[in-house]
N, C-alpha and C positions, 0 to 999 in steps of 0.2 A: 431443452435441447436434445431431447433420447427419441425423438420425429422429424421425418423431415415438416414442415409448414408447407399446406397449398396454396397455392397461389389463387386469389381473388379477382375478377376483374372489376377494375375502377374505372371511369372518365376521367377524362385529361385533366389534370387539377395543378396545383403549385406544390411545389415538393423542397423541405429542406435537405442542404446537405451537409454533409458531417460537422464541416467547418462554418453551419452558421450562415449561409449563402440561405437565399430562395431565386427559386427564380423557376420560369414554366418546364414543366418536366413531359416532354410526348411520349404517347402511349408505348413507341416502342422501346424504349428504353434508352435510345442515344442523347448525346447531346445535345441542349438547346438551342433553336436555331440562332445564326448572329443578330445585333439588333437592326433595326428600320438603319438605312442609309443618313439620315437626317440626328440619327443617334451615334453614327459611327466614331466621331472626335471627342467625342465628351472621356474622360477617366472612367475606369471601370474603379466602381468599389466595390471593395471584399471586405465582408465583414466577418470578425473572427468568434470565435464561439465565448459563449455566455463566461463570463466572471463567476466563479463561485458565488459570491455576492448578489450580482443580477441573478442569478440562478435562485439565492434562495428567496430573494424578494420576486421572481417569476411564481414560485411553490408558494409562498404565502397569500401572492391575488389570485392563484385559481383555485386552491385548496379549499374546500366546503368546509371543513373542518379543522381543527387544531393539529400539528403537527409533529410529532416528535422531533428533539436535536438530530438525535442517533439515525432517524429515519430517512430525515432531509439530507444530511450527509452522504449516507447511500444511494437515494436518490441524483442527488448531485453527482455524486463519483457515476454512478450508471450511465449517466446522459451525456458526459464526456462532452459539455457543452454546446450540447446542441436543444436547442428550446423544442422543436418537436418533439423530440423524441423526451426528453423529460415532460412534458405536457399529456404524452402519452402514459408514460410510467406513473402520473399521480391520478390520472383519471382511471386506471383499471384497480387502483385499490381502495380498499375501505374507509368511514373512519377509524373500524377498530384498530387498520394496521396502519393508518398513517398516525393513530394517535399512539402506536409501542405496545397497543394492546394484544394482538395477533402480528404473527409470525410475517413476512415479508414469502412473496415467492423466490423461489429459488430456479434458473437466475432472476435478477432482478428483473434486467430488460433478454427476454426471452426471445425465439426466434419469431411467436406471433408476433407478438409488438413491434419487433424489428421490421418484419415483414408489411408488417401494417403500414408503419410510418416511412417504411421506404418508397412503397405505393407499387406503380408499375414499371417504374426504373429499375427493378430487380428480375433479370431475367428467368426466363421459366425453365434456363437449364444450365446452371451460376456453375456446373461441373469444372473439369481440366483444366485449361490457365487459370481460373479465375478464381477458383478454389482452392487452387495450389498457391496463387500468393497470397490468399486470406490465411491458409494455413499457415507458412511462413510467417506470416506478421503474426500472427496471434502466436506463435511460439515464443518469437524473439518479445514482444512487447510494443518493438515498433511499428513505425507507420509505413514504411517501406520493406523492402526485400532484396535479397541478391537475385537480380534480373538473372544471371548467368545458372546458379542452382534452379529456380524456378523455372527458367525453358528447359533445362535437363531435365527434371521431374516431370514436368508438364508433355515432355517429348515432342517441346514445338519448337519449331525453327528461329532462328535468330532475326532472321529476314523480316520474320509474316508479319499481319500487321497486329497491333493490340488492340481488344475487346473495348469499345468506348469508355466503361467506367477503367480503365488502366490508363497509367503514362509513364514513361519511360527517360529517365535521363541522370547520368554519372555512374552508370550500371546499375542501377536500382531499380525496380519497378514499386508501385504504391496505385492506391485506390486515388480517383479525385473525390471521392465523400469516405471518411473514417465511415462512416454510418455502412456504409456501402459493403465494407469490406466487412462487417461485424455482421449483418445482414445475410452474405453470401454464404458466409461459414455457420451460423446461425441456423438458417432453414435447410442446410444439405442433410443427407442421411447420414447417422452413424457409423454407417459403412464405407460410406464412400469421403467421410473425414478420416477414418482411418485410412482407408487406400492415399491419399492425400499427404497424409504424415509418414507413410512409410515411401511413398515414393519419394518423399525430399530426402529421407534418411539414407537410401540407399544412391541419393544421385551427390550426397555428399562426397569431397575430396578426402576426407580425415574421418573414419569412421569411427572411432574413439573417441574426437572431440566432445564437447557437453552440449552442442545445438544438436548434431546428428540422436546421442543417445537421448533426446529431450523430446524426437520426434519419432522413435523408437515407443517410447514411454507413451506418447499418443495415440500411435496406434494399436493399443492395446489395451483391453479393458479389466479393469479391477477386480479382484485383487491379482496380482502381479509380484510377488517381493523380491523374486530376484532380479526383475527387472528395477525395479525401486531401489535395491541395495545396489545397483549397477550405477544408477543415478545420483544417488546421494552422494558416493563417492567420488565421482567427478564433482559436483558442483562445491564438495569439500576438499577438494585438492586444492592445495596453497600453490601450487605448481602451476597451476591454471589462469589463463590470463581472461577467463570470461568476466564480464562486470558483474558488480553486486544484485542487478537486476535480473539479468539471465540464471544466477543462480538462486533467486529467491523464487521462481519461477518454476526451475529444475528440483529446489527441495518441496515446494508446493505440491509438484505432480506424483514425488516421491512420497509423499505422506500420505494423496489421495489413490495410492498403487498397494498402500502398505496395512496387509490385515490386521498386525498386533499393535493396539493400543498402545499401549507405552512408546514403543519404537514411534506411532504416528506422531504421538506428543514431539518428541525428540522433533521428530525435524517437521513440524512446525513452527520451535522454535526457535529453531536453526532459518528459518525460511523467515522467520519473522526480523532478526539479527540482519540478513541480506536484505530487505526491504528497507531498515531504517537506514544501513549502508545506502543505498541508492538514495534515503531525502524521501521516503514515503512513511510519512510516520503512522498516518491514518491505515494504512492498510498493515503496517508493522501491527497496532492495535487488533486488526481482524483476525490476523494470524495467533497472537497473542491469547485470543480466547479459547482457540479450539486448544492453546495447550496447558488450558488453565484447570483442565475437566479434570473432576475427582479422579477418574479412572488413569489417570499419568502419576508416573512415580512423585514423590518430594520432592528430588533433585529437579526435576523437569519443570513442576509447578512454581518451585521454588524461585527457577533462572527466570519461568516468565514472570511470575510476579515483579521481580526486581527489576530488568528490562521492563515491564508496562510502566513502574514507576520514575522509574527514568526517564520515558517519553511524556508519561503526564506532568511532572516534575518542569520538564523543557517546554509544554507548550501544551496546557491543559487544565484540568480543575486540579489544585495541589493536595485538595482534604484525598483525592480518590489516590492520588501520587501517593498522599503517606498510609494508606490503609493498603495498599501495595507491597509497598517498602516493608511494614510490620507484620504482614503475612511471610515476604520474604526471610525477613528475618526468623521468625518460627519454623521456618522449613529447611533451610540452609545450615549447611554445617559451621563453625565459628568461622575461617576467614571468609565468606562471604557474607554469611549475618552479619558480619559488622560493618561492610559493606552499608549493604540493608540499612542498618539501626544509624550511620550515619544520612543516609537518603532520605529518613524518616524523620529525622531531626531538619535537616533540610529545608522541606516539605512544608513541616508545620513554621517553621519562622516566614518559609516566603510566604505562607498564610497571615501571617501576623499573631502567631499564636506563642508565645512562648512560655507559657505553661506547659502544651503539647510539646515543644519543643525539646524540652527537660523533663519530662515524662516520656521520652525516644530514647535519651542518656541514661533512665534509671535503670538500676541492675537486671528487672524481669526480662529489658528486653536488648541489655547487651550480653555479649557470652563472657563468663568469667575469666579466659584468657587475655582480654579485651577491656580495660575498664574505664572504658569511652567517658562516664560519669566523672572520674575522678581527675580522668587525664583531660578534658574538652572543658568544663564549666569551673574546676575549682579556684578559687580568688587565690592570689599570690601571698604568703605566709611572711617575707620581707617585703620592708617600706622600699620601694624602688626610688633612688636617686633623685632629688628634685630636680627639676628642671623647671626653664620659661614657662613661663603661661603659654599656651597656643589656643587660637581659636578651634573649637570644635563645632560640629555639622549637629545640626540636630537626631534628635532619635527617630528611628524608623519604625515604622509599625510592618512591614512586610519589605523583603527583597526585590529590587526593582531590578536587576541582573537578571536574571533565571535565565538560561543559554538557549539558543535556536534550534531547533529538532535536529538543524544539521551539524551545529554541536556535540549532543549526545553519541557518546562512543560506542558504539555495537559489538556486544561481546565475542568472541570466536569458539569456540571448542577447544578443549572440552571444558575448563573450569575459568576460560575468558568472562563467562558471564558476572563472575563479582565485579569484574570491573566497570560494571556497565556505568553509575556513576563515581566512578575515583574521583572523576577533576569538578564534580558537579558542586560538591560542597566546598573545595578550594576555592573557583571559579567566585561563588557569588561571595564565601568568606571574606576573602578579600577587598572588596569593594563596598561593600552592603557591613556586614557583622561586626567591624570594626568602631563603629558609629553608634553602637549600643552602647548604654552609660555603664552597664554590668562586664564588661569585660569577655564576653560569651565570642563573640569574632576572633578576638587574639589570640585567643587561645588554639582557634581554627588551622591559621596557619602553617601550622605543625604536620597536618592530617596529608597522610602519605596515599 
């Protein structure tokens, strides 16, 4: 995206649009004409964009080759449900890099491609309005915009009419194809994206708020740190009523504004924390690696490892959750290692491992303040009062509880992070651990 994309001339063809629709697309870029008079009564169907699922079984029949998990995923998240446009994203790569062997480009879906698969529905000069609510939406996230900011910016009139791929209505404006609007912003030039971002900034009402200073941060190119430490501190004011998404967003841009290493780690992983807040745990994951790099302090490595495991933990392979967990723990000071050394025990039972399990409790890898071992596993030294018989449940080989990504709690700043799984080993103790013939669950419910 650091060029603008030429524009190619095509014949009239069928074109999808954002949402998963086809239908004929004229050269000149407007709308489709209505149907034949004879077609006029029938329902319109609209069809909505691919299923993750349909998507990966789409990648699997036209993929020549074998495809990596990690890749497909990417893929999938790229295409944002639209089968063209993932059709396109798997036929310009390799099998080296669909198989994890080589590197992915960066972006995924890029403005050629974009442009490719838009066709001739993308105008040859996508500037002013049209650019100014792509910008807008690609700030916020979403699919629409403040109609009222964008004609400010844009310095068009209230009245005039809207550009065909635009529509208008509850004061909003929005692209009719997502494609469309990823597209427009995609093949502009670098410059005139910033002119873009800063005219929304300055046609803001609150120039302090965290959407203005986000489009501030836009227009302006790297490195930047005081405009990055300008940013970060909004999207980390608890005072602030922006969602977790806008600020996963604002620390994102603040990390990619930010020359010193360490500090980027930081709010990466601050941006990775706002993500799982919003329900995105996959891209929590993305965020998660760039602040996992040797070059980030302990502390930093340490909060993401604990956070990655915690989301693997909640909705992922559990061996990777506890080799997370027990990095965590190596790097973290005692109250959050224990943290950790509890996650890692965790981990390996919801695996079915309980060897590992108590190999997590052994001394190496609790902190001597802490004697997880002594206090979590050891057998009760008095005969406990007899009671009735009661039927009991069988034994379990792995915990069938493990909580939903949108369970897991997102740590805060600054030493939030050990909490990231507090409730996670309570959560499934309770239900699941107690059913073990060794008494290793009961003991659980103590765990603060």
């Amino acid at each position: 995206m650091g060029r603008p994309v030429p524009r190619r001339a095509r014949p009239h063809r069928h074109a999808h649009t954002g949402d998963g629709r086809t239908h004929d697309a004229p050269p000149d870029g407007r709308r489709p004409p209505p149907p034949p008079p004879e077609l006029a009564d029938l329902p319109v169907l609209r069809l909505g964009p691919l299923t993750p699922g349909d998507a990966a079984l789409l990648i699997r029949e036209r993929a020549d080759s074998a495809v990596d998990p990690a890749v497909q995923e990417e893929l999938i998240t790229a295409a944002e449900g639209n089968p063209a446009l993932l059709l396109a994203l798997v036929r310009r790569l390799s099998p080296a890099q669909l198989g994890g062997r080589r590197s992915l480009p960066r972006p995924t879906a890029d403005g050629e491609v974009l442009a490719d698969v838009a066709g001739d529905r993308l105008p040859d000069d996508p500037g002013g309005l049209l650019l100014t609510t792509a910008a807008a939406a690609r700030a916020t996230g979403e699919e629409d915009a403040d109609a009222a900011l964008v004609l400010r910016a844009a310095h068009a009139a209230v009245t005039a009419p809207l550009p065909d791929l635009l529509t208008r209505g509850e004061g909003r404006l929005r692209f009719r194809s997502g494609l469309m609007a990823r597209a427009v912003y995609a093949t502009a030039s670098p410059e005139d994206r910033r002119a873009a971002h800063l005219s929304l900034a300055e046609a803001a009402t609150d120039q302090e708020d965290l959407l203005p200073l986000l489009h501030r941060a836009w227009a302006v190119g790297a490195p930047a740190p005081a405009v990055a430490a300008s940013l970060a501190a909004a999207a980390t004011d608890p005072s602030s009523t922006a969602p977790p998404a806008l600020r996963r967003r604002a620390l994102a841009r603040a990390a990619d504004l930010t020359p010193d290493q360490a500090e980027r780690a930081r709010r990466h992983l601050a941006a990775a924390e706002q993500a799982l807040l919003a329900g995105h745990a996959a891209d929590a994951l993305r965020l998660l690696d760039r602040a996992r790099g040797r070059s980030a302090p302990a502390s930093v490595r340490g909060g993401a490892e604990l956070l990655r495991g915690a989301v693997l933990l909640a909705d992922g392979p559990v061996e990777d959750a506890r080799e997370s967990f027990l990095l965590a723990a190596d790097l973290l000071p005692p109250p959050a290692a224990a943290r950790a050394t509890l996650g890692a025990a965790d981990a390996a039972w919801s695996a079915g491992d309980p060897t590992a399990c108590l190999s997590a409790l052994a001394p190496t890898h609790t902190p001597p303040t802490l004697p997880l071992a002594e206090a979590c596993v050891r057998v009760p030294r008095s005969t406990p009062t007899p009671s009735p018989p009661t039927p009991m449940p069988p034994a379990v080989s792995a915990c069938t509880c493990r909580p939903t990504p949108a369970a897991v709690k997102a740590p805060g700043p600054p030493d939030a992070v050990s909490r990231a799984v507090g409730d996670t080993p309570r959560r499934c103790g309770q239900s699941c651990l107690p059913q073990h013939p060794d008494g290793l669950g009961a003991q659980r419910h103590g765990w603060a």
